[in-house]
C-alpha positions in Angstrom: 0.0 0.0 0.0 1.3 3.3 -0.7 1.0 6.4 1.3 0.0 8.9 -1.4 -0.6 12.5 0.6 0.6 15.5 -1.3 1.7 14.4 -4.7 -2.5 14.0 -5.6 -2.9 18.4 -4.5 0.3 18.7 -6.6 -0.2 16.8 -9.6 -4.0 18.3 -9.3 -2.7 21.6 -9.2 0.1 21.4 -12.0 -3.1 19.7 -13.7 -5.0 23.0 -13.0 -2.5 25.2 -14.2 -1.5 23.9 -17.2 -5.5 24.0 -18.0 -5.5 27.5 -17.2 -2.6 27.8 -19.7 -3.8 26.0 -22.3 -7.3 27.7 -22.7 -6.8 31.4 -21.7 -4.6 34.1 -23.5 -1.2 33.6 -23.3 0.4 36.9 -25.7 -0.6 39.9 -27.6 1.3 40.6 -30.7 1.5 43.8 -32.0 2.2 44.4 -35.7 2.4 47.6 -37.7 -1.4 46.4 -39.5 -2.9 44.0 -37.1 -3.1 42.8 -33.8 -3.0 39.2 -32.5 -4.1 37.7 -29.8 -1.8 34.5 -28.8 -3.1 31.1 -27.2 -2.5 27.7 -27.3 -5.6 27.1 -30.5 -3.5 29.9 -32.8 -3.0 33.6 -33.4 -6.6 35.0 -33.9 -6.7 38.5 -34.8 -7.8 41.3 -32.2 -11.5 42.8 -33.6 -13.5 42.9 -36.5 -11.7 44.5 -39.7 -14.0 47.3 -41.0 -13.6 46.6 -44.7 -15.3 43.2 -45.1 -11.9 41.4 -45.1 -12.5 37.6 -42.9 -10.3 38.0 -39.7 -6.5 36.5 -39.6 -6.7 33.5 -37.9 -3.3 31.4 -37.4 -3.8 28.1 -35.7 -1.3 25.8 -34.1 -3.3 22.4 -33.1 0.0 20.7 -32.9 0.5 23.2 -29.5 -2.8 22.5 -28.3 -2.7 18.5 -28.2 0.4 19.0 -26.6 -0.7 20.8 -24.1 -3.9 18.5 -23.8 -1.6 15.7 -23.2 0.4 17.4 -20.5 -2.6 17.9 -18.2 -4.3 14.0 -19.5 -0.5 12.5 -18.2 -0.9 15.2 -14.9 -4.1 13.9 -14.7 -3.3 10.0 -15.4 -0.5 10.0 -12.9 -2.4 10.9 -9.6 -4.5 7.3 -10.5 -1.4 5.8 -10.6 -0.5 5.4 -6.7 -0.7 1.7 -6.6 2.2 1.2 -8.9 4.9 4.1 -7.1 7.5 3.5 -10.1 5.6 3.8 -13.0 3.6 6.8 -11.4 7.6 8.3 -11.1 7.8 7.7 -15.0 5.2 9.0 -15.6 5.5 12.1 -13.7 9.1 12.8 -15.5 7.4 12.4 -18.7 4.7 14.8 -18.0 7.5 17.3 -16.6 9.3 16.7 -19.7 6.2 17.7 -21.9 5.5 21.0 -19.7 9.1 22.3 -20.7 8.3 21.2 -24.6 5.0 23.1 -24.0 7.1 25.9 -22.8 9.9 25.8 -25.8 6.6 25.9 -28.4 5.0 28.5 -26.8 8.4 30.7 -27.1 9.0 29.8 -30.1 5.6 31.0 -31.4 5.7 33.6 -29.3 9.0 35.1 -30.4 9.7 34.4 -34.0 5.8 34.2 -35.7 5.6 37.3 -36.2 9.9 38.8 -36.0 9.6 39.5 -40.1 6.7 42.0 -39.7 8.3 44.1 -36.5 6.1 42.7 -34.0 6.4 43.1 -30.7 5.3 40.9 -28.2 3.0 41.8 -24.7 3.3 38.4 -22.5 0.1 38.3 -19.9 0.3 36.9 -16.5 -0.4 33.3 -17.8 2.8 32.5 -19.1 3.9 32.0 -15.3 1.5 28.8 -15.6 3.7 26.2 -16.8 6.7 27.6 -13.5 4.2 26.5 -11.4 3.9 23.4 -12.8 7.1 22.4 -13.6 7.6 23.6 -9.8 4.4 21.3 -8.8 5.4 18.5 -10.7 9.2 18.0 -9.1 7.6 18.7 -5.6 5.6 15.7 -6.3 8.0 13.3 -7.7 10.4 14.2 -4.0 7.0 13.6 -2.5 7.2 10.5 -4.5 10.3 9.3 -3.7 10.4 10.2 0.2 7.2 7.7 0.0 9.1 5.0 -1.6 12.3 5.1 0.8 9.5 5.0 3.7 7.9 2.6 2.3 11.4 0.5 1.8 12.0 0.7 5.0 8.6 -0.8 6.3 8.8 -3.6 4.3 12.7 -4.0 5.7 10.9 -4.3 9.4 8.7 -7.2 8.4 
């Protein structure tokens, strides 16, 4: 049996934040003609042009189903307490995909729109995936401090 206490309210809550991430605003891009706004679905351009022209709409799926997949493996691992090693995997793996979610989002960020001058406004919710790369390691110690406790129980019997 394994102990399981605060890895669950960490993985939940990298879980949560990487949602948050993944669904709200992450950038606004300013370019000389338009303005974008930046989330994990694409670049969709800020208001309704005036002369009849169909909005700019940029989309980057391939950024979305990875950050799907982050919070699906955040979410998978905190079922996985009766098996403490593969939950561990698992966790690294999830950790790895956060800091892939983070390299795409920079590199969308950052050079998508370099060639037209853009300039680019971060919001708050780029802090998101800190937090859960910061959630995520405090649950795999949490992991492992459970597994040398639970190595030494099972060197009493």
């Amino acid at each position: 049996m394994v102990i399981q206490r605060w890895q669950t309210v960490l993985l939940f809550i990298a879980a949560a934040v990487m949602a948050c991430f993944s669904f709200m605003p992450i950038a606004e891009i300013v370019t000389p003609d338009y303005t974008f706004n930046f989330n994990s679905l694409g670049f969709y351009q800020a208001g309704v042009p005036t002369d009849g022209e169909a909005p700019i709409v940029v989309h980057t799926w391939y950024f979305f189903m990875l950050s799907v997949t982050t919070i699906v493996l955040l979410l998978l691992d905190i079922f996985l307490f009766k098996n403490l090693r593969l939950q561990q995997r698992v966790c690294m793996v999830a950790l790895l995909f956060i800091v892939a979610d983070c390299c795409v989002c920079g590199l969308l960020g950052f050079w998508s729109f370099r060639l037209d001058e853009g300039h680019v406004w971060w919001k708050t919710t780029i802090i998101c995936p800190l937090i859960a790369i910061l959630a995520t390691i405090f649950a795999y110690y949490r992991m492992a401090q459970d597994y040398s406790l639970l190595k030494a129980a099972d060197r009493l019997r």
